[in-house]
Structures are given as structure tokens and as C-alpha cells.
N, C-alpha and C positions, 0 to 999 in steps of 0.2 A: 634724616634723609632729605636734600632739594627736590622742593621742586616746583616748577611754574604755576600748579594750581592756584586759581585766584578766588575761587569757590562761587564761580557765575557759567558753574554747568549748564551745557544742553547740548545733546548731539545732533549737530547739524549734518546728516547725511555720513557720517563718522569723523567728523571733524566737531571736536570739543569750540564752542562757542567762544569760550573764556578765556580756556590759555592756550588752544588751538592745537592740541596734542591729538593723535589719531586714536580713535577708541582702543584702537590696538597698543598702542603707546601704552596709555591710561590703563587698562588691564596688566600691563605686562610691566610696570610701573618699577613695583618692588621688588621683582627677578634681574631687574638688569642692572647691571655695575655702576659704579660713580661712575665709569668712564664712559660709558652707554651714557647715561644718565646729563653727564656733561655735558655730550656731544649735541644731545638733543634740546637741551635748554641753551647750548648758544644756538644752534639751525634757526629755535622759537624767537631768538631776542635781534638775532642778525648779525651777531659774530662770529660766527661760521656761516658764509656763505660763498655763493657756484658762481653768480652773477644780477643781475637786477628784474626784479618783478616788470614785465611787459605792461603790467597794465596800472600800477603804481607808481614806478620805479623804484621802491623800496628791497631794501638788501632779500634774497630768495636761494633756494637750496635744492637743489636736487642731487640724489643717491648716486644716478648712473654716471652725473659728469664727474665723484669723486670716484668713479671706476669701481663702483660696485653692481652688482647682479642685476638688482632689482633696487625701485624707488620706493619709498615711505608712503607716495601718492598710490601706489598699485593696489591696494590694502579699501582705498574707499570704492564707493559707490560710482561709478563715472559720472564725469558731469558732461553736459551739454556745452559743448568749446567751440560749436559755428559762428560766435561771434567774434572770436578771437580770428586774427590773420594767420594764414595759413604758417608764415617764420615766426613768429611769439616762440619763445621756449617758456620755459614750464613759469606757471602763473607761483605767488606765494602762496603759505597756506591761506591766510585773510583773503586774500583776490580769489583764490578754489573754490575758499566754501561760498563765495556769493554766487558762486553761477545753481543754478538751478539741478537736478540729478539726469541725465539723461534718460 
């Protein structure tokens, strides 16, 4: 079975330090399909992506822009985004887990 673990765990706020999977991810790891599974290890690497990290400019991915319900992001702990400009769309995972938890 793939998968992005790099075994330099720590849960930052529910974002995995390491391979930046949501703890949710990472629990539900070995229930979900190769093609789940696919999906999510290109979002992590940057070959599926929505458009560019605001505060990187690194490739970035968000749920709702590929027209689904709900984002991958909704799952964590909010964080504090007053420093971000109010047009930023959605930060990557790397750029998220740096802001601090609301």
C-alpha cells in the first residue's frame, strides 16, 4: 500500500508534521481506495492542484474549488488567518500548519 509517510511524525494542530496528511487522513489511511489514496498523495506532492499557495506560491489544493461539499481543511482545528489579506484563498497544507490555532 503507498503512502507519503516519511516517519517524522507530530501532530501539529491535526496536520501531520512530516508528510502533512490530516490526522483524519492518517487514521482512515487503510480504509480508503488506491484511488482515494492516489488522489491524496498527489494534493501532498503538488500534482493535483486548484491553484497557488498565497503565501508560498507553491502548487495548493482545495476540495470546494474541485466542487465538492466540503474541504480536507474543515476537519482541523482553525487557525488564526488575521494576517493573511482578506482575497488570499486557501493557504497550502505546509503554509496552514504554520499559523498558530485560533
Amino acid at each position: 500500500m503507498k503512502t507519503p509517510c516519511i516517519a517524522a511524525c507530530k501532530n501539529n494542530e491535526g496536520i501531520c508534521s512530516g508528510c502533512h496528511r490530516t490526522m483524519d487522513e492518517i487514521v482512515n489511511w487503510r480504509h480508503f481506495s488506491d484511488q482515494q489514496r492516489d488522489e491524496i498523495i498527489g494534493n501532498l506532492s503538488g500534482r493535483l492542484t486548484t491553484h497557488t499557495c498565497p503565501s508560498c506560491n507553491q502548487p495548493a489544493q482545495c476540495d470546494i474549488s474541485q466542487g465538492k461539499s466540503s474541504c480536507w481543511c474543515f476537519g482541523l482545528e482553525k487557525r488564526d488567518t488575521e494576517s493573511l489579506a482578506a482575497h488570499d484563498s486557501c493557504l497550502c497544507r505546509k503554509c496552514l500548519s504554520k499559523l498558530p490555532t485560533a
